[in-house]
C-alpha positions in Angstrom: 0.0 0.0 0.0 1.3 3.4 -1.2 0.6 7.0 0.8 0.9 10.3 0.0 2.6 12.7 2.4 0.9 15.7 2.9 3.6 18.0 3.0 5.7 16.7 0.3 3.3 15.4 -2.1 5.3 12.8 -2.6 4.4 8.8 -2.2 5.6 6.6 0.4 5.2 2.9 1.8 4.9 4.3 5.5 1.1 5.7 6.7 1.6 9.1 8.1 1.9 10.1 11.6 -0.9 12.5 11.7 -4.3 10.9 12.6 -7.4 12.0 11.0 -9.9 14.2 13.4 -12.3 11.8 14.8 -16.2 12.1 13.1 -19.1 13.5 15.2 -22.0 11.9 16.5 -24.6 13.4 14.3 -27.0 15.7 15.7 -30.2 14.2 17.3 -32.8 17.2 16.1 -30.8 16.9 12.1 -31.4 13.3 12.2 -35.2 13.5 13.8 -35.5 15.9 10.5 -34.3 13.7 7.8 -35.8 10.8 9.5 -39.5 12.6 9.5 -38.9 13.6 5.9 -37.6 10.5 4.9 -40.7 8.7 6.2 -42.9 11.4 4.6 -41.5 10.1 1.0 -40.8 6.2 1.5 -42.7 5.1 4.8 -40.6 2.4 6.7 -37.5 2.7 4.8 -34.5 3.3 7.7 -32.2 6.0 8.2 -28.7 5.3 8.3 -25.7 7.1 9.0 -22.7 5.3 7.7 -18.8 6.5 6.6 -18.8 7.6 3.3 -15.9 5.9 1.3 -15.0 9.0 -1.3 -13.0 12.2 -1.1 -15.0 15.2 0.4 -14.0 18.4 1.4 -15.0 17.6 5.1 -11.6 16.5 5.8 -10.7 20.3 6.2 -14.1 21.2 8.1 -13.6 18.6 10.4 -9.7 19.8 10.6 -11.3 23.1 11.6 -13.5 21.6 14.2 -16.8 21.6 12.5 -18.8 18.1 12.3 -19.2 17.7 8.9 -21.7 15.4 7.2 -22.7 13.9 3.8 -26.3 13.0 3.1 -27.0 10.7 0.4 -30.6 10.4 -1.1 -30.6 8.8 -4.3 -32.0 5.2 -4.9 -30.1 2.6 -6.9 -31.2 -0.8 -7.7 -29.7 -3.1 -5.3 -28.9 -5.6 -8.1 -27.4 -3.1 -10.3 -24.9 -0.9 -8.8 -23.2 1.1 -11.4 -20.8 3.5 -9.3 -18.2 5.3 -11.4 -18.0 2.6 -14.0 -18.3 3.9 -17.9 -22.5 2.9 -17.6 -22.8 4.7 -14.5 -26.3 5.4 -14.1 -29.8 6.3 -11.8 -33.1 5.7 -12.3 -34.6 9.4 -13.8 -37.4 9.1 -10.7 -35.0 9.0 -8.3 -32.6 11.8 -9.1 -36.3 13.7 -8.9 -37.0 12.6 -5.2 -33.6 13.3 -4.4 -34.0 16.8 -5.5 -37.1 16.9 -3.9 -35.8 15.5 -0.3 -33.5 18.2 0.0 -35.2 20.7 -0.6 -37.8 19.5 1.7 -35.4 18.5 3.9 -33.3 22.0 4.1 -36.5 23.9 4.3 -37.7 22.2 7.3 -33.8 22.9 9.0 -34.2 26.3 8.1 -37.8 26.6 10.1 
């Protein structure tokens, strides 16, 4: 396994020194409002907070001390999972509620 040193740029076989900033525990009143939205759209389907695997800019938030979270709302088929390959693809209907979720969702944090 190969790292990249953060203040050379440059690869290396060691893992750095530096440990990442630990995450957050989400908020209880964020989570209450994306669960009551979430039910609102697809009754019974479960909330769940889990790491996301990608690059994000929330490792410099969370460097500056504020909990930083992703939220993802999209539905795939669970038998065809299509992340980054050259057919990625999602269902038209579900990019819509997605869009629609957050801007339900952000409206009822911002009231």
């Amino acid at each position: 396994m190969r790292y990249i040193d953060s203040n050379t740029d440059k690869a290396t076989d060691k893992a750095p020194d530096k440990s990442a900033p630990l995450p957050a525990a989400p908020r209880a009143d964020v989570v209450k409002t994306m669960e009551k939205i979430a039910d609102s759209m697809w009754p019974g389907a479960a909330v769940v907070v889990d790491m996301e695997t990608g690059a994000s800019d929330g490792k410099y938030t969370m460097a500056a001390g504020m909990p930083t979270f992703g939220v993802g709302e999209i539905a795939v088929d669970h038998d065809d999972i299509r992340a980054h390959g050259k057919d990625e693809r999602v269902r038209v209907s579900s990019f819509y509620e997605g869009v629609d979720f957050f801007y339900r969702y952000l409206k009822a944090l911002l009231n």
